[in-house]
C-alpha positions as CSV (number, residue, x, y, z in Angstrom):
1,X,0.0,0.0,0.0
2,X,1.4,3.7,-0.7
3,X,2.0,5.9,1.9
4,X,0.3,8.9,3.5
5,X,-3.6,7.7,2.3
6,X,-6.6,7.9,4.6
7,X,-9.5,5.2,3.0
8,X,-13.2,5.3,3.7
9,X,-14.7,1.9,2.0
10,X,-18.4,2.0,2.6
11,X,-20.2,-1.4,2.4
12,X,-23.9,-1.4,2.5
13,X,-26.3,-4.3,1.9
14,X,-29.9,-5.2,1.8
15,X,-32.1,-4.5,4.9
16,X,-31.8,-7.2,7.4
17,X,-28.7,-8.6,6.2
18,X,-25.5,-8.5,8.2
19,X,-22.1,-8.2,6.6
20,X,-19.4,-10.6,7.4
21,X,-15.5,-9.5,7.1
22,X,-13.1,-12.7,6.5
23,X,-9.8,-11.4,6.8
24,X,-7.7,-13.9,4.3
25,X,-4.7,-11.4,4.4
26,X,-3.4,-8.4,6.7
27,X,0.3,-6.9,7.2
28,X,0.4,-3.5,8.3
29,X,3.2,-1.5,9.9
30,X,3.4,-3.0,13.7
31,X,3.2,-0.9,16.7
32,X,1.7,-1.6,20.1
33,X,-0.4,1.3,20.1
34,X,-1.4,1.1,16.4
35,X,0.0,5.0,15.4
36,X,1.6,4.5,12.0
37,X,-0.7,2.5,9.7
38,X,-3.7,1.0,11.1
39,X,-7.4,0.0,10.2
40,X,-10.8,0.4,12.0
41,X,-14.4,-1.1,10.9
42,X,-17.2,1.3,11.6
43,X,-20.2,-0.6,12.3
44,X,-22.9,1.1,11.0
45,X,-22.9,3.5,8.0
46,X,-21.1,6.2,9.2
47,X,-17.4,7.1,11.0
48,X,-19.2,8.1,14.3
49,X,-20.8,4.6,14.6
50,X,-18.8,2.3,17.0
51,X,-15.6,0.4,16.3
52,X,-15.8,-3.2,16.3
53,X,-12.3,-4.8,17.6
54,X,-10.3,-1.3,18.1
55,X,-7.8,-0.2,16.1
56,X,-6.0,-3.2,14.1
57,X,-2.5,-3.0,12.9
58,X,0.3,-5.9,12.7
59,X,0.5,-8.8,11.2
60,X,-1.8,-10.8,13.2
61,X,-5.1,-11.6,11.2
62,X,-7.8,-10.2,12.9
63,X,-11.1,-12.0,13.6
64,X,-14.2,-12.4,11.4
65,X,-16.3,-9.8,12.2
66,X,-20.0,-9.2,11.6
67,X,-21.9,-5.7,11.9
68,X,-25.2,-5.3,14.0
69,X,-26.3,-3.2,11.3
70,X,-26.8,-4.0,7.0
71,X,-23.6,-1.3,6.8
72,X,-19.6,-0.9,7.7
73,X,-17.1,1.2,6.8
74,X,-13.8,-0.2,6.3
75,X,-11.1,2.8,7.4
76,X,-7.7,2.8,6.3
77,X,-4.4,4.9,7.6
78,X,-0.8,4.8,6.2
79,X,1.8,7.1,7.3
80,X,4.3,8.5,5.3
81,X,7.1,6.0,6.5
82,X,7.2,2.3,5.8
83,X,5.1,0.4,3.7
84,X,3.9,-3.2,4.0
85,X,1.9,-5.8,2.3
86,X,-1.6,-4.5,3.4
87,X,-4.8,-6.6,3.6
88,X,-7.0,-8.9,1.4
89,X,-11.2,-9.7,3.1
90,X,-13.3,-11.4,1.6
91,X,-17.2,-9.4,2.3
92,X,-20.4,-12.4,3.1
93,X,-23.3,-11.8,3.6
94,X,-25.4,-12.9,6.9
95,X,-28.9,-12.5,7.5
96,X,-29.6,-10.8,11.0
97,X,-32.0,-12.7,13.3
98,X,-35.3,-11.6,13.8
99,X,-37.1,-13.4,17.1
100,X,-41.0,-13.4,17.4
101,X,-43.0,-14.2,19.7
């Protein structure tokens, strides 16, 4: 990935339908308090909508994740210093569950 880029991916779906993040791939620049490059996933439609699993950086693969919501944003951060393989997910999607009495 290039340097000194700030990403917003939006993924939206049909109503009732969760999305599902695989995370097949992910080196970013390490750092224990994620400064340099890092990734977030909004989960809703929106950058004010809650984080699901914090800040992610490294070279650990993170979890799946699913969103509470049809919508995610996928946020990306590179600083202008090193540069590393970046990420590959693969996007599902999951239907929510609905319970009725």
């Amino acid at each position: 990935y290039p340097t000194n880029k700030d990403c917003h991916q939006r993924i939206t779906l049909e109503e009732n339908v969760a999305v599902k993040l695989t995370f097949l791939e992910f080196f970013l620049e390490s750092d224990d308090n994620c400064h340099y490059d890092w990734m977030k996933i909004y989960d809703g439609g929106s950058s004010d909508s809650q984080v699901i699993g914090g800040k992610l950086c490294g070279t650990n693969v993170p979890e799946q994740i699913v969103s509470s919501t049809n919508e995610l944003i996928v946020a990306f951060h590179s600083d202008d210093n090193d540069v590393y393989g970046g990420y590959r997910i693969k996007v599902e999607t999951g239907r929510t569950q609905n319970i009725h009495f």
